[in-house]
Backbone bond lengths (Angstrom), bond angles and torsions (degrees), N, CA, C in turn:
res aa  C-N    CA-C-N  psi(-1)  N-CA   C-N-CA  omega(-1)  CA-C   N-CA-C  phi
1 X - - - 1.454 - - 1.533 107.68 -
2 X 1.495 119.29 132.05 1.689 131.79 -173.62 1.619 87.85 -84.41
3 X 1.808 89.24 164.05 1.487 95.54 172.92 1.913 134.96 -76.20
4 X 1.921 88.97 -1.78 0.952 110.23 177.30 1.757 120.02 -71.50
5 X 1.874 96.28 -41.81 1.463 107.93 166.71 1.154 129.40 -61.49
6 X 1.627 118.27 -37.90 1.345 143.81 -172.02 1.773 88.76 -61.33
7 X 1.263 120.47 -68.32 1.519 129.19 -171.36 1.699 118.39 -49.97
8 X 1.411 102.23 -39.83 1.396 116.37 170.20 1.755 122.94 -64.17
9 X 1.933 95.16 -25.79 1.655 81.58 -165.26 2.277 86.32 -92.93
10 X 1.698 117.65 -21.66 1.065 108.32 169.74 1.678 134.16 -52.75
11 X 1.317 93.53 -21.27 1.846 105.02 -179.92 0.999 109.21 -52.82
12 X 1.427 121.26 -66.94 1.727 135.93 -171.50 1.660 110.69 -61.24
13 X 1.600 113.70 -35.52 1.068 96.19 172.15 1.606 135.26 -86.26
14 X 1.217 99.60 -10.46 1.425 121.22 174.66 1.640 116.28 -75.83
15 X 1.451 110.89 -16.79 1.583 124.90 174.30 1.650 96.13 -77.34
16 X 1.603 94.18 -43.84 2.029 93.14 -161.26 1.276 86.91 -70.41
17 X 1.106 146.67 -31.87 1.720 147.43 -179.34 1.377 94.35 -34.50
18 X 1.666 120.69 -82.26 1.248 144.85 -135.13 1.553 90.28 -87.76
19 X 1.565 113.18 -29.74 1.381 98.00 174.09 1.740 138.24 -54.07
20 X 1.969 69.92 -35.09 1.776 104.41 -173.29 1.434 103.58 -72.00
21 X 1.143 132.66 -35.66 1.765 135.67 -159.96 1.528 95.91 -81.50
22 X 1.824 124.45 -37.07 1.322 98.23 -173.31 1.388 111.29 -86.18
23 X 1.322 116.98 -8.86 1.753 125.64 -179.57 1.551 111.56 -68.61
24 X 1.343 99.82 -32.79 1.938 108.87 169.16 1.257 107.80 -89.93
25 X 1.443 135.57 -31.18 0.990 128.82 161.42 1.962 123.06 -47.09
26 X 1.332 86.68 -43.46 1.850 85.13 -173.92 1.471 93.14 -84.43
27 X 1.203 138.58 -45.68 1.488 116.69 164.46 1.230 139.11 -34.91
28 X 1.031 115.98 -43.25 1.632 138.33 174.67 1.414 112.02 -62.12
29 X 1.355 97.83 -49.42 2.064 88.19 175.33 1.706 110.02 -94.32
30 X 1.308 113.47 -6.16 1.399 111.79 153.42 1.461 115.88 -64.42
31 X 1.167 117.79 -45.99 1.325 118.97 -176.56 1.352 129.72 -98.22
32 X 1.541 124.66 11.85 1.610 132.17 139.66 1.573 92.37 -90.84
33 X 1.193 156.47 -20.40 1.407 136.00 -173.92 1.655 98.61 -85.86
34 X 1.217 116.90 5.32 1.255 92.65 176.84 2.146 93.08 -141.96
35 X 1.148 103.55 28.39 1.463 114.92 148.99 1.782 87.24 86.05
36 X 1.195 149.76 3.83 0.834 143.38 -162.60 1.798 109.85 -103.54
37 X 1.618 101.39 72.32 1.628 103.78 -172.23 1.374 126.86 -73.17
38 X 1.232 94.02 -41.47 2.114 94.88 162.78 1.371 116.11 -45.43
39 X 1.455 128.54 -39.30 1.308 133.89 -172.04 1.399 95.43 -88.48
40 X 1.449 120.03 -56.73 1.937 110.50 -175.17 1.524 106.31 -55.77
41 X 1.527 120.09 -32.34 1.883 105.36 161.84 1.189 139.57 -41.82
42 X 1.858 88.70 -56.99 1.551 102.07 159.43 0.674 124.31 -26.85
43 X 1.378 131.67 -87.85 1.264 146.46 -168.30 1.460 117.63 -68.85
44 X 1.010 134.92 -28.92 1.546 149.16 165.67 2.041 103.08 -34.68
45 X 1.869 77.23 -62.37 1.977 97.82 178.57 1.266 100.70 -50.39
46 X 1.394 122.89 -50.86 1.578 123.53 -151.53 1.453 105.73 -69.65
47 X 1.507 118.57 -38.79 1.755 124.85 166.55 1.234 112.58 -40.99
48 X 1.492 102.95 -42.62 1.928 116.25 -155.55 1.015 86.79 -71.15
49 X 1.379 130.98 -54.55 1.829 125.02 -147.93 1.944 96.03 -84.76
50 X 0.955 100.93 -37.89 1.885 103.96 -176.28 1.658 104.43 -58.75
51 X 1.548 108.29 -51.26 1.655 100.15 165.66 1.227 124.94 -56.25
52 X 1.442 118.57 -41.45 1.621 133.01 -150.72 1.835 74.87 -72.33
53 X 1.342 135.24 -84.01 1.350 137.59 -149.02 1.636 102.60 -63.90
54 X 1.640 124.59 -36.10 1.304 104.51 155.96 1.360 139.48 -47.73
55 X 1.431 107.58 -40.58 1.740 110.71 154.26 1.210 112.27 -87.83
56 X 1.298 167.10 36.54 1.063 144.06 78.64 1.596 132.40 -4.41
57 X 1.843 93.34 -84.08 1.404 110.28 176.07 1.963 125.04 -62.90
58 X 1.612 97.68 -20.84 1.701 105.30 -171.36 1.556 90.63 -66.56
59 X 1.680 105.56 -31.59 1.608 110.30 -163.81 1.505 96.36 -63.67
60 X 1.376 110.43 -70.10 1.465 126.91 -174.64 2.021 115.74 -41.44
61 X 1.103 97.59 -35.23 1.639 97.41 160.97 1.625 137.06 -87.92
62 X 1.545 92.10 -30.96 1.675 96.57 167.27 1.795 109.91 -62.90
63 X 1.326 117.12 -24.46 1.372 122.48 -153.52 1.555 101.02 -92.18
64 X 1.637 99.73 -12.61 1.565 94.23 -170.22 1.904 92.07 -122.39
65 X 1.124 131.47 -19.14 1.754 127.94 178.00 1.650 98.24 -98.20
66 X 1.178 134.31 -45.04 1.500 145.11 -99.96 1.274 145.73 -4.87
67 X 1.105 133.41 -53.54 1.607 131.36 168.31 1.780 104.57 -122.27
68 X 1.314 108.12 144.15 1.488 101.07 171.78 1.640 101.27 -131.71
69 X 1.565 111.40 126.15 0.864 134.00 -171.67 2.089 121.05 -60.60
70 X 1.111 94.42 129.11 1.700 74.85 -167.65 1.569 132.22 -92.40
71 X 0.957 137.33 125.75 1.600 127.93 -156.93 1.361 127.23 -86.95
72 X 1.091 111.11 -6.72 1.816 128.91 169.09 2.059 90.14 -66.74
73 X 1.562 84.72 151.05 1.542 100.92 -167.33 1.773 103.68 -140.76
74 X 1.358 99.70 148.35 2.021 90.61 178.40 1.409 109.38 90.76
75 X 1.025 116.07 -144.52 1.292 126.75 156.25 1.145 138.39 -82.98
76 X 1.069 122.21 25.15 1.289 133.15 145.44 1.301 130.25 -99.01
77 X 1.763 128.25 -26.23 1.254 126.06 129.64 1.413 133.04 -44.25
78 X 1.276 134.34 -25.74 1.494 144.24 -164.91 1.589 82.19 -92.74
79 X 1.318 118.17 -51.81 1.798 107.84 -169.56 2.230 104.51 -68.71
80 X 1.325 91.01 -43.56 1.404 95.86 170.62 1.962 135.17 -43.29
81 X 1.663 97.96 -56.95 1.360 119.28 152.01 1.677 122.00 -43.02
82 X 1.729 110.30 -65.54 1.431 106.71 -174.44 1.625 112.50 -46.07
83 X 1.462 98.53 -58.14 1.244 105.15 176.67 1.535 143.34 -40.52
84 X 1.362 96.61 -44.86 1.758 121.28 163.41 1.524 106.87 -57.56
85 X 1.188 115.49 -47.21 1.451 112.50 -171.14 0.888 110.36 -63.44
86 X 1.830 107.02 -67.32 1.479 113.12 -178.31 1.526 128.50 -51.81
87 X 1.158 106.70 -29.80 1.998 122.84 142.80 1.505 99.02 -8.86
88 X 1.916 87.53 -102.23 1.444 120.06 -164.63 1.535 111.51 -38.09
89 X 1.677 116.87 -49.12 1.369 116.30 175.23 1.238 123.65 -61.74
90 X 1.144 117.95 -35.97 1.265 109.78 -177.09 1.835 118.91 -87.96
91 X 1.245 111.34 -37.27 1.470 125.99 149.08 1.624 116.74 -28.70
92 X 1.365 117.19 -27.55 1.563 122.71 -176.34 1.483 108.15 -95.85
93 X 1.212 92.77 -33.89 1.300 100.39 -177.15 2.027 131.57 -77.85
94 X 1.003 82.14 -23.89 1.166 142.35 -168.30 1.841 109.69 -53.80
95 X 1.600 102.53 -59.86 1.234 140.31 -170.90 1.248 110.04 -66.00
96 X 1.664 117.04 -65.24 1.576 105.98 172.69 1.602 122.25 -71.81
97 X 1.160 116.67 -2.00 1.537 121.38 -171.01 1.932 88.15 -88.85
98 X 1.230 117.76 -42.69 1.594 118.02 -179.92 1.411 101.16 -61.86
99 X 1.108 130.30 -41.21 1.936 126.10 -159.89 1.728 77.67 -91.57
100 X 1.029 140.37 -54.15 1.537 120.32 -171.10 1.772 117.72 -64.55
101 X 1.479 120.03 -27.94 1.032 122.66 156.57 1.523 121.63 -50.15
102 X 1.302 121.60 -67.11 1.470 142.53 165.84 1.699 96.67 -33.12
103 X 1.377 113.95 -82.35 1.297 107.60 -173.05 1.548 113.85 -46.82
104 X 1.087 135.48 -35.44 1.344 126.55 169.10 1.353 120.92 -51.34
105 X 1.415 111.90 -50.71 1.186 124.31 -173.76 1.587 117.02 -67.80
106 X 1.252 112.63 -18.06 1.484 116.99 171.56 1.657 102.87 -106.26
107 X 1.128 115.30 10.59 1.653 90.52 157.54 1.800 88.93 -130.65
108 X 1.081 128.85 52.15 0.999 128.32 173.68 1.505 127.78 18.02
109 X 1.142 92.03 69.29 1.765 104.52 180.00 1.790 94.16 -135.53
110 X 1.200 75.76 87.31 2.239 105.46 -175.29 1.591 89.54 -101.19
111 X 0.962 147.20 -22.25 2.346 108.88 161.35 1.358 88.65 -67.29
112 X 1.416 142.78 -62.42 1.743 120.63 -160.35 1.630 112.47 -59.92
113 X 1.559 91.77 -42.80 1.753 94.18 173.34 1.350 115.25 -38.07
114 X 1.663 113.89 -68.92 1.153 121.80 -178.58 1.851 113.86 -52.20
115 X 1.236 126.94 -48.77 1.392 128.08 -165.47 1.935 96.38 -72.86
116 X 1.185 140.06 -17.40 1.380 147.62 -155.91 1.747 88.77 -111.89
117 X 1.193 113.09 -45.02 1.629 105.40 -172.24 1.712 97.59 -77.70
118 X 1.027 132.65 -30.37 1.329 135.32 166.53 1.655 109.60 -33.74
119 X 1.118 118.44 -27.70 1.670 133.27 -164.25 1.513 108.14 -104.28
120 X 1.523 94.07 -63.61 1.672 101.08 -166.04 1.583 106.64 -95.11
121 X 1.224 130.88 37.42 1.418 148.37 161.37 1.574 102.99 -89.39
122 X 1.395 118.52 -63.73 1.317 105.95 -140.25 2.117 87.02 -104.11
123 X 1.139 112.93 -3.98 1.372 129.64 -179.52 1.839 100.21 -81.76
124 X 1.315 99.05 -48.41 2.022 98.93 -177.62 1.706 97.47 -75.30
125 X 1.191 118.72 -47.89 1.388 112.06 171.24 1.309 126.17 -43.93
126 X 1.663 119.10 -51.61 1.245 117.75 -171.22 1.817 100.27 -67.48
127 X 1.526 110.66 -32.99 1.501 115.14 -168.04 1.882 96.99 -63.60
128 X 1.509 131.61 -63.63 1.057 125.71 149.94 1.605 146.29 11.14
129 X 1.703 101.85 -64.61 0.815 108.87 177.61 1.332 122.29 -102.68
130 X 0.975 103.39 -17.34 2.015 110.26 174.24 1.508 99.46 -88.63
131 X 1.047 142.93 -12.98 1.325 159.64 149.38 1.506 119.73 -35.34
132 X 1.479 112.00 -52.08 1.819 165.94 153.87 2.098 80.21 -41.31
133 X 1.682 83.81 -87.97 1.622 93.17 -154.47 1.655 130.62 -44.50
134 X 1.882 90.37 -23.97 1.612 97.38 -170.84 1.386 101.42 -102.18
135 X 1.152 122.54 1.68 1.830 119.29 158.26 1.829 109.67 -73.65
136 X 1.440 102.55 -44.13 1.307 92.66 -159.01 1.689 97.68 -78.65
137 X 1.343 127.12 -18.71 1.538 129.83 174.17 1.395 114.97 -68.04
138 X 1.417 103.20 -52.78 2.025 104.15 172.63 1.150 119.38 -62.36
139 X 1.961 117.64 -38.95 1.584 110.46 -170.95 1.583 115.85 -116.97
140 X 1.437 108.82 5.07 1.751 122.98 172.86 1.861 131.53 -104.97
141 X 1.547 94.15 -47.30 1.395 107.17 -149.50 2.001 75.78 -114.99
142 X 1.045 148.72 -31.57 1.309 136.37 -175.64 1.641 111.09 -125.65
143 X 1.352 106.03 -40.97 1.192 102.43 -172.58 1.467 115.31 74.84
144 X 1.351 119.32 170.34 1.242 114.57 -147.83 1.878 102.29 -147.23
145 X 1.356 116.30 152.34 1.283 97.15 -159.32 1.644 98.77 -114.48
């Protein structure tokens, strides 16, 4: 298998990654909104590790394809671009607000937990799912050249 194949079979799984993080994601605040914290851990972890190996592997494929250029034109590149960016930016950002969440949460200092997850809930979600959106636009709906 070329590094071209290797990169191709990482795409799809790196979507089911991001697919997987917002599906534990909406579990997780389903399940502290309804007092159920063993299960909102669960699932909290299950986001962490679905992101953590999506950046892993996004790493491990950019390093071996690197950028693939996108073939939608007009406005559908301009929607394509915002999105990617706003991705990437917020995805960076993103990262230390999750390890400062986590660290709260294991020394149990839940009012900051809670006032910090207020932020990086609907911020890992949006990263998640536009994450989702700009796989299926670069390697489904336009393809990529």
């Amino acid at each position: 298998m070329d590094t071209e194949a290797v990169g191709n079979f990482l795409a799809p799984v790196n979507a089911t990654l991001n697919f997987s993080s917002a599906c534990f994601l909406v579990a997780g605040f389903l399940f502290v909104r309804r007092g159920h914290i063993a299960r909102h851990r669960a699932s909290m972890l299950a986001a962490l590790t679905s992101s953590s190996l999506f950046l892993v592997f996004y790493l491990i494929r950019f390093s071996l394809t690197g950028t693939h250029l996108f073939a939608g034109t007009g406005l559908a590149r301009t929607v394509y671009l915002t999105l990617l960016f706003s991705h990437m930016v917020l995805a960076t950002l993103l990262v230390p607000m999750v390890v400062r969440l986590v660290y709260l949460a294991v020394k149990e200092r839940f009012p900051q937990h809670r006032r910090l997850a207020r932020w990086t809930w609907p911020l890992w979600m949006y990263v998640s799912v536009t994450g989702l959106i700009v796989y299926l636009l670069l390697y489904h709906v336009y393809g990529y050249v």
